[in-house]
C-alpha atoms as one frame of an Amber mdcrd trajectory, in Angstrom:
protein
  19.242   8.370 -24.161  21.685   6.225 -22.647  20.697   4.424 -19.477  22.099
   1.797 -17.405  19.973  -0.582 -15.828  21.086  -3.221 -12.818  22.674  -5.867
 -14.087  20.498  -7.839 -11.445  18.102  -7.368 -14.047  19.962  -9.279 -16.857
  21.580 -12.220 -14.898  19.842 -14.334 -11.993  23.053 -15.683 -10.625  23.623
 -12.562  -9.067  20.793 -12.887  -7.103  22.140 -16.178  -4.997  25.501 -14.104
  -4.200  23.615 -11.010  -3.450   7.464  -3.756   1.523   0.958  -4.266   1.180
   1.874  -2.132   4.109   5.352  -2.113   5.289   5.233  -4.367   8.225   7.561
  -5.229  10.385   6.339  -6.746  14.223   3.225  -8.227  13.068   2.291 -12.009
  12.514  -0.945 -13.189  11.179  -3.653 -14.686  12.895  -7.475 -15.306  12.916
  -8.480 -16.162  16.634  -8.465 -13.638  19.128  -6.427 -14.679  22.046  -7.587
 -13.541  25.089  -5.679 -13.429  28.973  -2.403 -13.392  27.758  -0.722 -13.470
  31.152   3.610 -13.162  32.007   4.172 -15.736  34.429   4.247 -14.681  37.393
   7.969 -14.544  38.335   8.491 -11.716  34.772   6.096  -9.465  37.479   9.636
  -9.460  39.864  11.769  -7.958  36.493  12.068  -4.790  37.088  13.258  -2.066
  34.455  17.396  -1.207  35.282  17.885   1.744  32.977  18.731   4.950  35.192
  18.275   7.522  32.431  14.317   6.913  31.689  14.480  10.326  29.748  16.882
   8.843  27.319  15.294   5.312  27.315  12.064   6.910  26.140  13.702   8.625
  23.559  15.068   5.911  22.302  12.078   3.487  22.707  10.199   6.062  20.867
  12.826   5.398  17.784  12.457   1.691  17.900   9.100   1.535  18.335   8.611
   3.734  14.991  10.336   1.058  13.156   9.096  -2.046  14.851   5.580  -1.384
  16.108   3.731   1.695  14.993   2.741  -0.047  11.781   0.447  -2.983  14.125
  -0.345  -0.884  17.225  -0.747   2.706  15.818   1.546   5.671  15.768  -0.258
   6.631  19.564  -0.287   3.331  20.631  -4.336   2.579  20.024  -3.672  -0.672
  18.444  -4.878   0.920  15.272  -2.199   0.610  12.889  -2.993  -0.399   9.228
  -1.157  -3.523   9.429  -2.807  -4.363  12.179  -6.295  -3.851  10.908  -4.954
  -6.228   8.474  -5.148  -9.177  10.884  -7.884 -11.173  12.574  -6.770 -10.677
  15.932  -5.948  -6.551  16.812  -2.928  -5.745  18.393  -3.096  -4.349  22.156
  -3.891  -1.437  22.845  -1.142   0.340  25.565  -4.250   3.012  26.516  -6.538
   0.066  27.898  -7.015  -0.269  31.882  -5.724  -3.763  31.542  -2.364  -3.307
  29.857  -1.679  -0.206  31.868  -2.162  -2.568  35.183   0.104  -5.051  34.057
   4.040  -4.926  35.968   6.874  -3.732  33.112   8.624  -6.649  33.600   5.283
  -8.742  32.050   5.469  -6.414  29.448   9.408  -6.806  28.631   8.516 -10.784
  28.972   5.781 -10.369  26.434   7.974  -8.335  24.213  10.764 -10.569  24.634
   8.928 -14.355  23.701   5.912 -13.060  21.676   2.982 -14.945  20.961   0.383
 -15.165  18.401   0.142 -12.074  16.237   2.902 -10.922  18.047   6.662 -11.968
  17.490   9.762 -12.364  19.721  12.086  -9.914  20.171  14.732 -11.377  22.116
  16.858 -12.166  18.881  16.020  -8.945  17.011  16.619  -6.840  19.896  18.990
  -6.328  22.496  17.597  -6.397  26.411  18.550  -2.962  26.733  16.425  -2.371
  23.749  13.564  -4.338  25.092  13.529  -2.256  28.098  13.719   0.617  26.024
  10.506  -0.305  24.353   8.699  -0.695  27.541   9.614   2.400  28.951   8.183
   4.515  26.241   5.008   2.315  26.117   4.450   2.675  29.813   4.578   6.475
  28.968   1.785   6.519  26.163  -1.181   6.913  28.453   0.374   9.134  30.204
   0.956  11.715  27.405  -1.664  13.616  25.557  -1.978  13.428  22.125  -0.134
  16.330  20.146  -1.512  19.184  18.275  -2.119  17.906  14.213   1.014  17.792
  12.156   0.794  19.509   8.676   2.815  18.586   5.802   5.305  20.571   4.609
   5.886  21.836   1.100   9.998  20.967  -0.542   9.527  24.026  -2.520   7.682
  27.389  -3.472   4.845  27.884  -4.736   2.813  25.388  -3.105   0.110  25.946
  -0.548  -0.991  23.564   2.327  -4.098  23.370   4.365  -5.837  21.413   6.424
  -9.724  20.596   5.609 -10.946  18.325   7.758 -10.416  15.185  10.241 -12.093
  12.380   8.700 -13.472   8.722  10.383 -11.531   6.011  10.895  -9.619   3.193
   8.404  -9.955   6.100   4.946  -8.571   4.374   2.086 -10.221   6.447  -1.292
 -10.787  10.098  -1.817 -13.122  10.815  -4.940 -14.920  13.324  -6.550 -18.454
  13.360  -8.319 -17.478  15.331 -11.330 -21.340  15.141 -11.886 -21.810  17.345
  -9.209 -18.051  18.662  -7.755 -19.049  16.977  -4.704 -15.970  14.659  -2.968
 -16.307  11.265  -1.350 -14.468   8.963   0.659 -14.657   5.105   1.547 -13.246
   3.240   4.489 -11.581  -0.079   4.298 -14.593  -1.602   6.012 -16.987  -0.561
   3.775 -18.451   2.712   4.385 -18.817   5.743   2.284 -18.718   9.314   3.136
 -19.907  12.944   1.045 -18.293  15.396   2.394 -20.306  18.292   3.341 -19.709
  21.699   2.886 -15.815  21.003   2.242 -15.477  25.001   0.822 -17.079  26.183
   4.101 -15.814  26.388   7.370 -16.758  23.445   9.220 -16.712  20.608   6.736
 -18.559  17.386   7.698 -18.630  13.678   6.736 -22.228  12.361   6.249 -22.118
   8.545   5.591 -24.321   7.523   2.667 -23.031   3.825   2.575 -22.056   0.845
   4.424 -21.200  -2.337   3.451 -24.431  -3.845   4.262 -25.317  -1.781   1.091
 -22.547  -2.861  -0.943 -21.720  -6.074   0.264 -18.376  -5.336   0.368 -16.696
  -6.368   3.188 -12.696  -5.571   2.243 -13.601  -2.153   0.320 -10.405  -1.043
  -1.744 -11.764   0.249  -5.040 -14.133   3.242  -5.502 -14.350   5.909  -8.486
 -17.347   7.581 -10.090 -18.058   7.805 -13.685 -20.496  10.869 -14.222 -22.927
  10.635 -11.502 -22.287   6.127 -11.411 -20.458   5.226  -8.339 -18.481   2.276
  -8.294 -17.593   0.173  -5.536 -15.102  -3.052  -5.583 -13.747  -4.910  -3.122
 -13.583  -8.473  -1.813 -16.498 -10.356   0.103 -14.982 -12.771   2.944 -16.930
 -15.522   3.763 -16.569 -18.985   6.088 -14.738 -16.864   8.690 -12.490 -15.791
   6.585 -10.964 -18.784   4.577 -12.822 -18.037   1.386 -12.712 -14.774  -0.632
 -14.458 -13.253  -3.664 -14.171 -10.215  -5.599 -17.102  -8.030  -6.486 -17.501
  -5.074  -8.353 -20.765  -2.981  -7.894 -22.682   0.038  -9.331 -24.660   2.639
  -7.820 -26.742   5.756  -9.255 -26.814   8.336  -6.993 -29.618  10.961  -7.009
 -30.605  13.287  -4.140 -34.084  12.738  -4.124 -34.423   9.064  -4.565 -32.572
   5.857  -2.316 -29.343   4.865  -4.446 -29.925   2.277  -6.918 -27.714  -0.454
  -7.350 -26.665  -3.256  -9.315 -23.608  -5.948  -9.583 -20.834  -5.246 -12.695
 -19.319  -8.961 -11.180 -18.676 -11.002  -8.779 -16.022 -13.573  -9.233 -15.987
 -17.457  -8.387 -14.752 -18.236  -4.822 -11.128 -19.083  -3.951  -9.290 -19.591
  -1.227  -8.191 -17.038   0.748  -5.329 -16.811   3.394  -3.831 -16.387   6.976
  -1.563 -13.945   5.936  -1.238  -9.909   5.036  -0.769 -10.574   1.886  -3.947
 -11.677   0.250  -4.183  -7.968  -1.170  -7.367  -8.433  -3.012  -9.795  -6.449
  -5.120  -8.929  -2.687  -5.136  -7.760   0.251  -7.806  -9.829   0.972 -10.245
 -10.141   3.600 -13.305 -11.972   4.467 -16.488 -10.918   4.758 -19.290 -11.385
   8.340 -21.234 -13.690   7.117 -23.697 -15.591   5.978 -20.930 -15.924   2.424
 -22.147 -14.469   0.568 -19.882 -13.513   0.071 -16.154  -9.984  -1.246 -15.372
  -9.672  -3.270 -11.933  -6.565  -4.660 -10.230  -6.806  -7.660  -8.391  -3.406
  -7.953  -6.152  -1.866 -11.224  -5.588  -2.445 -13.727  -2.775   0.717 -14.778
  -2.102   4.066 -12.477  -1.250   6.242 -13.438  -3.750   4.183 -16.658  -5.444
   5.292 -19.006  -2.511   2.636 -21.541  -1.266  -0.346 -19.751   0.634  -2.475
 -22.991   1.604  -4.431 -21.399   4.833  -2.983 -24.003   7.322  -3.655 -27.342
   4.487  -6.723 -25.856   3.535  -6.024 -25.298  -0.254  -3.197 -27.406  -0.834
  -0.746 -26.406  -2.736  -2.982 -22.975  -3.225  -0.575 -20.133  -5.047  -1.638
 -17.111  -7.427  -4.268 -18.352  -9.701  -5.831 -16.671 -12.746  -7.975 -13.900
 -10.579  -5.174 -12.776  -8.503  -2.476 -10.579 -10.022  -3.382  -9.208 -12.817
  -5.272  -6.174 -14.013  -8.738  -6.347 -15.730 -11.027  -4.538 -18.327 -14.633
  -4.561 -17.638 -17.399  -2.985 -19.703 -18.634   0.098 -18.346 -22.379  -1.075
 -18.974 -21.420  -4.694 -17.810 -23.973  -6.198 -15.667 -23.906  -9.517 -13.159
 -20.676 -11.054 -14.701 -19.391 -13.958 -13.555 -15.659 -14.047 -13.234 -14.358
 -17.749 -12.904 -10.771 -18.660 -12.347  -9.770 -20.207 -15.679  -7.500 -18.202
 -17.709  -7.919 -19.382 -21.114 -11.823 -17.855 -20.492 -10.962 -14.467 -19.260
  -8.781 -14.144 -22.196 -11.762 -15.242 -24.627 -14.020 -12.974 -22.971 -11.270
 -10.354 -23.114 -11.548  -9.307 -19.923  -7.831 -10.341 -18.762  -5.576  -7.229
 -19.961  -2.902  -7.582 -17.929  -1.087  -9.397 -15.669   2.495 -10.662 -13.444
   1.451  -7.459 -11.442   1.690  -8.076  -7.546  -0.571  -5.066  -6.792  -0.882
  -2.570  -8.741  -2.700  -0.394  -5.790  -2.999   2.496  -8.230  -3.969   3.258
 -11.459  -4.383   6.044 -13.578  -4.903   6.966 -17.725  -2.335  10.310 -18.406
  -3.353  13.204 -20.852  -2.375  10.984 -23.803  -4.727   8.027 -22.868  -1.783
   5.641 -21.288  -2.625   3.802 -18.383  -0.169   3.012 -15.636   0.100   1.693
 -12.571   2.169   1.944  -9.142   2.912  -1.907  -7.586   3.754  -2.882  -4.064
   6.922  -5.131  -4.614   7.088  -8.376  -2.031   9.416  -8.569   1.621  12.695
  -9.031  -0.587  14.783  -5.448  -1.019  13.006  -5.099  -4.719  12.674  -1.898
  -5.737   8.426  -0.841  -6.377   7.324  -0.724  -9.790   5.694   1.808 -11.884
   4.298   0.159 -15.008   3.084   1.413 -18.258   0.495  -0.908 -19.064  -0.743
  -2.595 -22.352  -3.135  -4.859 -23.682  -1.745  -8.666 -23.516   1.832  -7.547
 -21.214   3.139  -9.301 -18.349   5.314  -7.946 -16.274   6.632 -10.674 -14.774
   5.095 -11.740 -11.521   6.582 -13.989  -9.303   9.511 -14.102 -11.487  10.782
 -10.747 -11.195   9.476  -8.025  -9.442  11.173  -4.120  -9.692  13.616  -5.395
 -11.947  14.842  -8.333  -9.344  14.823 -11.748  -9.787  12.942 -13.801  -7.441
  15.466 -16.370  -6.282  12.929 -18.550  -5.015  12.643 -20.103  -8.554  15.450
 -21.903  -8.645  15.437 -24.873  -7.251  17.796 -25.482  -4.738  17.957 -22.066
  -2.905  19.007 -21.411   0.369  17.121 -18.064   1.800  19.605 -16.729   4.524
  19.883 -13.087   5.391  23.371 -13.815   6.552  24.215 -14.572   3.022  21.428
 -12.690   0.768  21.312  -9.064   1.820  17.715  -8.881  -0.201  16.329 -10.535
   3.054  15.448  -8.254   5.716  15.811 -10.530   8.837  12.628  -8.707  10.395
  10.367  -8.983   7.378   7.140 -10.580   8.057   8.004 -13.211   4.946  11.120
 -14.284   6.704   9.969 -14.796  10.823   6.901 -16.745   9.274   9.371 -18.823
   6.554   7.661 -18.098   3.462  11.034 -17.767   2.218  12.051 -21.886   1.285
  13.860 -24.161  -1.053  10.756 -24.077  -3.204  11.171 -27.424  -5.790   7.956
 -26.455  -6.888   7.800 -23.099  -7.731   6.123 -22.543 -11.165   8.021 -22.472
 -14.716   8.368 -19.351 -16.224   5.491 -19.052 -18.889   7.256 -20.217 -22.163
   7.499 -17.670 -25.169   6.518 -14.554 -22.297   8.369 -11.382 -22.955   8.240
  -9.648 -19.338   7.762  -5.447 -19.742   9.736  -3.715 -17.477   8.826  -1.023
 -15.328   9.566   2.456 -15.819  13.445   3.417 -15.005  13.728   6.465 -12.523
  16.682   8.250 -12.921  15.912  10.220 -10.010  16.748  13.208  -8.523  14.479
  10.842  -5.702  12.977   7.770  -4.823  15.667   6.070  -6.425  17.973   4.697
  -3.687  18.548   0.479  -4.184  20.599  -2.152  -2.983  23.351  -3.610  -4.887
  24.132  -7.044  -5.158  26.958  -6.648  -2.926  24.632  -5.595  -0.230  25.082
  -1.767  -0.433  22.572   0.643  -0.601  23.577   2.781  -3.805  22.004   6.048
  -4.983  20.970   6.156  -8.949  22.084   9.797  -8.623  25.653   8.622  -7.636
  26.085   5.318  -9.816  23.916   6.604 -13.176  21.922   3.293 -12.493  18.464
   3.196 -13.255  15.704   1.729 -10.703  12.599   0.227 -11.689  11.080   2.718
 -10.369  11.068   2.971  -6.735  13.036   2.701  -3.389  12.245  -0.746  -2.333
   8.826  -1.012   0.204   7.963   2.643  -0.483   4.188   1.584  -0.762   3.347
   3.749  -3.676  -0.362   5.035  -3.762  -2.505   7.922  -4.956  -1.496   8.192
  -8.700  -3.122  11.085 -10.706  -1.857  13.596 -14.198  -2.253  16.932 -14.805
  -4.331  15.459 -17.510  -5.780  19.245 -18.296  -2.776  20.701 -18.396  -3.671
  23.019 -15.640  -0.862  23.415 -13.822   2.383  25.895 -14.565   5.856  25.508
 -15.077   8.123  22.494 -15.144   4.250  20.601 -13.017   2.356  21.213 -16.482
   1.041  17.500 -17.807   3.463  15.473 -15.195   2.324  12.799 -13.248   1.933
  12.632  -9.571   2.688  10.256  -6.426   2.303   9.267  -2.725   3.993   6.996
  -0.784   2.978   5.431   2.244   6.042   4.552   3.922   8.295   6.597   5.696
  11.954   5.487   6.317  12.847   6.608   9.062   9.868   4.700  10.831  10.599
   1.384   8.801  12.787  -1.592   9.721  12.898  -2.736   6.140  12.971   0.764
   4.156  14.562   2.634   6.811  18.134   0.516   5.770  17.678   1.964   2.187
  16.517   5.659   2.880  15.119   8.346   5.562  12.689   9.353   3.408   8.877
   8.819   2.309   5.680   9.952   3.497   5.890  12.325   0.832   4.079  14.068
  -2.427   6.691  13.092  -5.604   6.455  14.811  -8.943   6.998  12.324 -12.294
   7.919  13.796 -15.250   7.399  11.368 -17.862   9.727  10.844 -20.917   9.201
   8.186 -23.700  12.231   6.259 -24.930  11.482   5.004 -28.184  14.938   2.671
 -27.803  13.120   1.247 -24.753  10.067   1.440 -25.974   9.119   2.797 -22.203
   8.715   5.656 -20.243  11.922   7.262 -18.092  10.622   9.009 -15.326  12.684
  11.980 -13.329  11.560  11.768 -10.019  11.453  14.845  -7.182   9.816  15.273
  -3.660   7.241  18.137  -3.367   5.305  17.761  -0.437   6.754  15.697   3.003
   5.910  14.513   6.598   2.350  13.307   5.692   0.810  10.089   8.271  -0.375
   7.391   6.406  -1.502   9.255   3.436  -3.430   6.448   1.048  -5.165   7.861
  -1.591  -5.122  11.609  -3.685  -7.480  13.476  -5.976  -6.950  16.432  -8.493
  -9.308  19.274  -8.658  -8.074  21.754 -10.770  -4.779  22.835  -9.682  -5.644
  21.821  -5.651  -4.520  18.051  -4.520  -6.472  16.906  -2.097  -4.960  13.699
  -0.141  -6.395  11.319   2.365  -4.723   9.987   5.742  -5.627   6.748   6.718
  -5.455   7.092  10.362  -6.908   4.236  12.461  -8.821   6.500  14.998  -9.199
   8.633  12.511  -7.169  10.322   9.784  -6.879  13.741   7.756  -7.753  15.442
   4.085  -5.362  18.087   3.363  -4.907  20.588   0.200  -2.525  20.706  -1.283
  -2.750  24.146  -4.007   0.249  23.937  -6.985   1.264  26.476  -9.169  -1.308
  27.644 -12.046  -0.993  27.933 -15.136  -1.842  31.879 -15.822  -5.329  32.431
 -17.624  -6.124  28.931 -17.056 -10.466  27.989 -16.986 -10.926  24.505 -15.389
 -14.557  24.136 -14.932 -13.785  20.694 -13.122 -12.186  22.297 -10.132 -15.697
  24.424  -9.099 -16.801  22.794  -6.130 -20.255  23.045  -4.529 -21.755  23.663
  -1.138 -23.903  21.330   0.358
């Protein structure tokens, strides 16, 4: 097969002429701040736009691009980027926002402050006023009936199972017992009760007083072993560990536990982007347990925690993927490199965050990646023993231009730069004289090529947004801050047609609500099928890509029972689990998709 791939891959001089969680408004921050008061002559703005009708409508579009991600899609303050920080965003429901004037609240939105950031550059007044119109209309409105996904094409079936608590990041199933789980990001985890019946229940079974877990991101069961990782935050925040931990779950007796590893401390950060502990999967001889541990950094700049850790980048536990023994007990992971590799525990690594992972029917293992702030497409990497894949030198086929010494980050001149990007209002985008060397003698594996029909929108390096349908060009793998999640194969072969033994996808993101993705496409949200072809030229996997399933809310996580999907909303007052039922394969027996009542 003959492919073209963007030359942006092949020559970093085009790069100087040339989203984590796909944030836009939010800053970081670790103190709340409390009484944040307009002065008192913004109380004597008052709003000038006649037409309130219209000015709600169109607040309601720019707030889905700029704000739902920190304060919610409702308004709560419960959006996942939010969550994310150490000080909440407001939320417009509580007594004492809804007392304040609007013209405090077009002040506020206009100068920003803390977690917040101005708007009076990035929008226009009439915009700002906008805004505060349709927030001044939130607790006024109730909240509307549940929105269902919708299915691309025939065939499939959807159906909603159940509202589920707050923050859901995992959805698992005991295969032990056909029962399904899931965890929140702060630490608890749920069975699901009676999820074949008709009124489904969560009964918590967990917490992360448990665990001690306090950032849970990882969770998958091997037989009737749970397994818990995560990171544990400690000195308010500025230092960080991973730990991976075991449980044996029986009915009759408390759950046992015990520790697979902890790792050394290390600094953690201010930001969003120390992504942490989180995916995890086994491998099918049941051997071993592969972890991700995502990077601390954005795109490998400095992350010092205000002087802290000077000088404080990626180090040798952040990054990269790992391969644990399944029996392994009370392992100490330390940060030196040269000893993970002796222990051969290191088995991959220049991954930013590899948020998913998941072995196919032929015992591959790959792996879905958040790319960084810069208009980088999001990898999907095949992985293997003693690769790296090139982070912070390239990410989704892109060079990072902050490696060369000498660079000048403008979005005025480097369309890559999304002028509302969290990396560029906080300048972790710099002339960067010390930005590491490439490793010396390191081949970087690329990711996967996607030659569409989807997902495969990029920009060019004259600023354009192209479609690989249009130009025959190849993207690695895809559209840039897509926020792929929820990986999973037919691995059984279950499923009919042209779905038989293809992979499967979510993504997080939704265009049309993102400042940064919303330039390259409309789309996201959705339920892609990957069909997965290897090029022995390559020596890689081509992937044609194809929406199934759309209009999900937050959707994080997915699990494969048989031929039913069943994925997980995050939702920050609380989210979702909906079925999704694909085409069978006629005369097909899958013991694994029997579940049982409870």
């Amino acid at each position: 097969m003959n492919y073209k791939i963007p030359t942006a891959v092949l020559q970093a001089s085009c790069i100087a002429i040339l989203f984590a969680v796909a944030l836009t408004g939010c800053k970081s921050g670790t103190k709340p701040e409390e009484g944040w008061k307009a002065p008192p002559e913004a109380d004597r703005l008052f709003n000038p736009l006649q037409n309130l009708l219209l000015a709600e409508e169109k607040g309601k579009e720019l707030y889905n691009v700029y704000c739902w991600s920190c304060h919610g899609t409702n308004g709560y303050g419960d959006g996942a980027a939010g969550n994310a920080l150490g000080q909440k965003p407001a939320n417009f429901h509580d007594e004492r926002i809804k007392k304040q004037r609007q013209g405090a609240l077009f002040w506020k939105i206009t100068n920003g402050k803390g977690n917040m950031p101005p708007f009076k550059d990035a929008l226009t007044e009439e915009q700002r006023w906008q805004l505060v119109t349709y927030v001044r209309k939130f607790s006024e409105k109730p909240e509307g009936p549940v929105k269902s996904p919708k299915a691309l094409r025939p065939g499939i079936e959807i159906t909603h199972v159940m509202n589920v608590e707050p923050l859901a990041v995992r959805i698992l199933q005991n295969t032990a017992t056909g029962d399904l789980y899931y965890t929140t990001f702060d630490g608890d985890i749920y069975r699901i009760k009676n999820l074949t019946g008709k009124e489904p229940a969560s009964v918590k079974i967990l917490s992360a007083k448990d665990h001690g877990i306090s950032r849970l991101q990882g969770a998958i069961f091997n037989k009737n072993s749970l397994f818990l990782c995560g990171n544990v935050d400690t000195n308010n925040k500025k230092v960080t560990s991973g730990r991976m931990v075991r449980f044996e779950l029986q009915d009759s007796v408390p759950a046992q536990m015990s520790v697979v590893f902890n790792t050394v401390q290390y600094g953690a950060n201010k930001t969003i982007y120390d992504h942490g502990w989180n995916a995890v999967a086994i491998s099918p001889d049941g051997k071993y347990i592969f972890v991700n541990s995502g990077a601390r950094t954005d795109h490998g700049e400095i992350q010092d925690n205000g002087g802290l850790f000077p000088n404080a980048r990626d180090n040798a536990l952040t990054g990269k993927i790992f391969r644990i023994p399944i029996d392994a007990k009370n392992l100490l992971l330390t940060d030196d490199l040269s000893k993970l590799k002796a222990d051969s525990l290191l088995y991959a690594q220049g991954i930013r965050n590899a948020y998913d992972m998941a072995f196919d029917a032929g015992g591959n293992l790959f792996a879905v990646v958040n790319s960084s702030d810069y208009d980088s497409p999001e990898d999907m990497f095949w992985v293997r023993q003693g690769h790296h894949y090139g982070f912070p030198w390239i990410m989704g086929g892109i060079e990072n231009p902050q490696q060369y010494p000498g660079w000048q980050p403008n979005p005025d001149t480097d369309p890559f730069i999304n002028k509302f990007s969290h990396s560029w209002q906080v300048k972790y985008y710099y002339n960067d004289s010390t930005f590491p060397k490439r490793p010396a003698g390191v081949k970087f594996s690329a990711g996967v090529q996607n030659i569409g029909p989807d997902a495969n929108e990029y920009r060019g390096h004259s600023g354009k947004i192209q479609d690989g349908d249009s130009t025959g060009v190849t993207v690695s793998t895809f559209t840039a801050h897509s926020s792929p999640l929820g990986l999973f194969f037919d691995v059984k072969n279950v499923l009919a047609g042209d779905f038989k033994g293809d992979g499967f996808v979510i993504r997080y993101s939704l265009g049309s609500k993102e400042a940064m993705m919303g330039s390259l496409t409309k789309e996201g949200s959705d339920l892609l099928d990957l069909h997965l072809t290897y090029d022995q030229a390559m020596d890689n996997y081509i992937v044609k890509t194809t929406r199934i399933v759309d209009d999900f809310t937050e959707p994080t996580d997915a699990v494969m029972i048989g031929n039913e999907v069943y994925i997980i909303e995050y939702g920050g007052r609380g989210g979702h689990i909906w079925k999704i039922s694909l085409p069978k394969e006629k005369g097909q027996k899958n013991k694994s998709g029997t579940l049982k009542k409870k």
